[in-house]
C-alpha positions as CSV (number, residue, x, y, z in Angstrom):
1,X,0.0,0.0,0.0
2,X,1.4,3.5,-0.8
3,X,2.0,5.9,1.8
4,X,-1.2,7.7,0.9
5,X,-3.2,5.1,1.3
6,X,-2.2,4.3,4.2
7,X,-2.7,7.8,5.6
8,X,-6.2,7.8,4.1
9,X,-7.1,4.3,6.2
10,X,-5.8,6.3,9.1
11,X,-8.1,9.3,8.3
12,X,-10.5,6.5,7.8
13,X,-10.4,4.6,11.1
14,X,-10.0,7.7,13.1
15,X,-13.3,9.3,12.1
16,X,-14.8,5.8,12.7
17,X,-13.7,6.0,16.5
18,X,-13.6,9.5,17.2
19,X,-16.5,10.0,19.7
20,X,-15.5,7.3,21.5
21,X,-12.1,7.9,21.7
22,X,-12.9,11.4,22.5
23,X,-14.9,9.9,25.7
24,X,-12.4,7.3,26.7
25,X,-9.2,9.4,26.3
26,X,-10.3,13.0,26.2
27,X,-9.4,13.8,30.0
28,X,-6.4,11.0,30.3
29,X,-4.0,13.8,31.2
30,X,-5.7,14.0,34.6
31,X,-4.0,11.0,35.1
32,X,-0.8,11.5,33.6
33,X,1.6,13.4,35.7
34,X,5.0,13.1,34.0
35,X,3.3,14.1,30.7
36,X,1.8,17.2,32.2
37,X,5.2,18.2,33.4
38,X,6.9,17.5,30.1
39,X,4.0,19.9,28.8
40,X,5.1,22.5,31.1
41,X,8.7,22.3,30.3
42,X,7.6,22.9,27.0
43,X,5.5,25.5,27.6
44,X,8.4,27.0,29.7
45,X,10.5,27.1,26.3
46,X,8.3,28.1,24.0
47,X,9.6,31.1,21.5
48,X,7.6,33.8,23.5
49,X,4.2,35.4,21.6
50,X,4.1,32.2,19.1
51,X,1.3,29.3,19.5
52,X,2.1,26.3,20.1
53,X,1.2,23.7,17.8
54,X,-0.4,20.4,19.1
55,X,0.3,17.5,15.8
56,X,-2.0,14.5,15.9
57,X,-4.0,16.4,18.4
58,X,-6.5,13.7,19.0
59,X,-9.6,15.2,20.6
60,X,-7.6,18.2,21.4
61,X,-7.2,17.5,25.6
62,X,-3.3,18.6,25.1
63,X,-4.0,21.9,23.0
64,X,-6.7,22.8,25.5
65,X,-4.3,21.7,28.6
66,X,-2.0,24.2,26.9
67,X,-4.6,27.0,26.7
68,X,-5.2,26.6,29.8
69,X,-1.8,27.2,31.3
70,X,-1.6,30.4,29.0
71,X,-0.6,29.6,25.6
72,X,-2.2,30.6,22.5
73,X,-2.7,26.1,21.0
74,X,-3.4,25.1,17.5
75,X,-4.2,21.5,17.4
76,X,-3.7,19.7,13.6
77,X,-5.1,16.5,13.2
78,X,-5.8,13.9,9.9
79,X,-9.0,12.6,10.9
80,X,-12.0,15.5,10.3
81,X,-14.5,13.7,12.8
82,X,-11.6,13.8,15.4
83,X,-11.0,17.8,14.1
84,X,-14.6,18.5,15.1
85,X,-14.8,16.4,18.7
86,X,-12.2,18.4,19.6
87,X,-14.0,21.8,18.9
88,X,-17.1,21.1,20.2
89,X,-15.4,19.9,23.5
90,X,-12.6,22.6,23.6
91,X,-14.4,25.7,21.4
92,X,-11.7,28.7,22.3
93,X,-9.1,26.6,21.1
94,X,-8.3,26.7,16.9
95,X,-8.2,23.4,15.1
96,X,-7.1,22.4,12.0
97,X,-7.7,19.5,9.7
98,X,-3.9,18.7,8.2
99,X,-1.3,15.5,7.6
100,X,1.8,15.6,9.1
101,X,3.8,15.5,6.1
102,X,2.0,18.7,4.9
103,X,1.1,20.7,7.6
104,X,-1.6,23.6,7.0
105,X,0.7,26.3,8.6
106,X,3.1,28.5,7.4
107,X,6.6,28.6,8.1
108,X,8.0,30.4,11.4
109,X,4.4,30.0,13.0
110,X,4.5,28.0,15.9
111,X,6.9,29.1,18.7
112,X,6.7,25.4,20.0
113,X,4.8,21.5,18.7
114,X,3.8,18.3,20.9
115,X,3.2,15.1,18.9
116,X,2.3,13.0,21.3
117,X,1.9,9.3,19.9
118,X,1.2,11.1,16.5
119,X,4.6,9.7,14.5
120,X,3.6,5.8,15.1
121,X,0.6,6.3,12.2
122,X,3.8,6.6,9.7
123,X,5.5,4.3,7.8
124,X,9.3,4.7,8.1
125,X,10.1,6.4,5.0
126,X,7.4,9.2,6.3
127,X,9.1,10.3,8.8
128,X,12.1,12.8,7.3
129,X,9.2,14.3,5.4
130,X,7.0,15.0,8.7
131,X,10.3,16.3,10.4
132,X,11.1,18.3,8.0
133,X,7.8,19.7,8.2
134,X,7.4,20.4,11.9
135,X,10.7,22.2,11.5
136,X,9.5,24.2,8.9
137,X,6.8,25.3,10.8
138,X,8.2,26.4,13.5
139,X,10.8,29.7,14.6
140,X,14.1,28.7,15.0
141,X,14.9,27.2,18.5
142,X,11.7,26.3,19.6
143,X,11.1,23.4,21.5
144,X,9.8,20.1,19.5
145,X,8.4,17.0,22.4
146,X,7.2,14.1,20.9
147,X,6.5,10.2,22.1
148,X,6.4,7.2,20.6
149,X,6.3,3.3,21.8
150,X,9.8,2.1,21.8
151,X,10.5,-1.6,19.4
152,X,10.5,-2.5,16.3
153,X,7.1,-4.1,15.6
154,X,4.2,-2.9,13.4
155,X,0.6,-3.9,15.5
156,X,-2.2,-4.3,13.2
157,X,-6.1,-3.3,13.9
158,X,-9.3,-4.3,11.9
159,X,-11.2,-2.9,15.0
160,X,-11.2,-0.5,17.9
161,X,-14.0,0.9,20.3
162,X,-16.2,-1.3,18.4
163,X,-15.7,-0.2,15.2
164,X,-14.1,-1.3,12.1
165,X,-10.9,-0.3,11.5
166,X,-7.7,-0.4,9.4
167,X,-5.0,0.9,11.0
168,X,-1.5,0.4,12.2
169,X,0.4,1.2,15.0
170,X,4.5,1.3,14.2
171,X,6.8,1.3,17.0
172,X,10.2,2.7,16.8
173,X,13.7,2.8,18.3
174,X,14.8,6.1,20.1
175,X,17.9,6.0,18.7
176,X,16.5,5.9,15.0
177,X,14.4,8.8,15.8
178,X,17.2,10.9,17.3
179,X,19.6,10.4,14.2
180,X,16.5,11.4,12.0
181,X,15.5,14.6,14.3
182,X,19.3,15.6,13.6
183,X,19.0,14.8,10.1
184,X,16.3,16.8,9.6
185,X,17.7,20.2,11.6
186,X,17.1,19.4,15.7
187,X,18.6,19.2,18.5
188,X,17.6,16.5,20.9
189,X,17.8,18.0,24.4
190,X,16.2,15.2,26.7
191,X,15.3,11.3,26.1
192,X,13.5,9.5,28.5
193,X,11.7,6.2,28.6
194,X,8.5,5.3,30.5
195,X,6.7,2.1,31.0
196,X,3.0,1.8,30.6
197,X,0.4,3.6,33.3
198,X,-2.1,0.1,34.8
199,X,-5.0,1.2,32.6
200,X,-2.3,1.8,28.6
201,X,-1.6,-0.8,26.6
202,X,1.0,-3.0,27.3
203,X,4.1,-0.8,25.9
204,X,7.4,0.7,26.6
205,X,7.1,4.8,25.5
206,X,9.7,7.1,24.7
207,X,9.7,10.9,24.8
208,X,12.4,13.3,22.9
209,X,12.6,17.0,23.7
210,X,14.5,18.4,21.0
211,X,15.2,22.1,19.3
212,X,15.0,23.6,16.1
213,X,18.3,24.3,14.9
């Protein structure tokens, strides 16, 4: 399958789930201490008077964490049905519908980006373009954080929250990542690792702090 297709069973799946993801992991940061404080850290570094970009934003519970705590959040997400749960439930924050190898925002915008668990939707030849692209987008030395499960395996679903689904979920070693993030123009501050919380799925999570060169 090409990489567009792929992307397009993402966008697919996605809008299948998206109000019950939206209920099942909307308010997960509540629960999710180290994350929060990664969040502020980044929020701490932003480039001043720039938003802060929130890529793969899900139902949009990071952007509007991020609002809350003062900055201006944009949230980007594939999926359109996941675009609009996370307006209705967070309606002062801005949303955009956008892929991560194009992103609908001009260069220099954000002053800061989160992707949390957004990169593991892309096959491995995706990734310099959607790091390329976050880098474009944003002024230099702004902070980049992003997480990932850590391995090598490619986990398959035909369906999720009780829908049907095509979708994969691609894990990846820190150490690829890092040499890619450098590749691409960043420089990778922190690396961290994290096991699962009781109530994730069973995996191993990295996160990456890094800064646009």
């Amino acid at each position: 399958m090409s990489d567009h297709g792929r992307r397009d069973g993402v966008r697919r799946s996605y809008d299948a789930v998206a109000e019950a993801y939206a209920a099942r992991f909307g308010d997960e940061l509540a629960g999710k201490p180290l994350d929060r404080a990664l969040l502020a850290a980044l929020a701490e570094q932003a480039v001043p008077d720039a938003p802060v970009a929130d890529l793969g934003c899900g139902p949009g519970h990071v952007a509007a964490w991020l609002a809350a705590h003062g900055m201006r959040a944009v949230g980007v997400d594939l999926s359109p049905a996941m675009v609009a749960a996370a307006a209705r439930a967070h309606p002062d924050v801005e949303f955009r519908e956008g892929d991560l190898v194009a992103l609908p925002a001009g260069d220099g915008e954000f002053g800061a980006a989160v992707a949390f668990y957004s990169i593991i939707h892309l096959g491995p030849g995706e990734l310099p373009a959607a790091f390329a692209e976050v880098r474009r987008t944003l002024l230099p030395g702004a902070p980049f954080l992003l997480s990932f499960h850590i391995g090598t395996e490619v986990r398959h679903l035909a369906e999720w929250l009780d829908q049907k689904v095509d979708v994969d979920f691609r894990f990846y070693q820190p150490d690829h990542i890092i040499g890619l993030l450098a590749d691409t123009g960043f420089a990778v501050q922190m690396w961290m690792e994290r096991v699962n919380h009781p109530a994730e799925v069973e995996t191993c999570r990295a996160y990456l702090l890094a800064h646009r060169q």
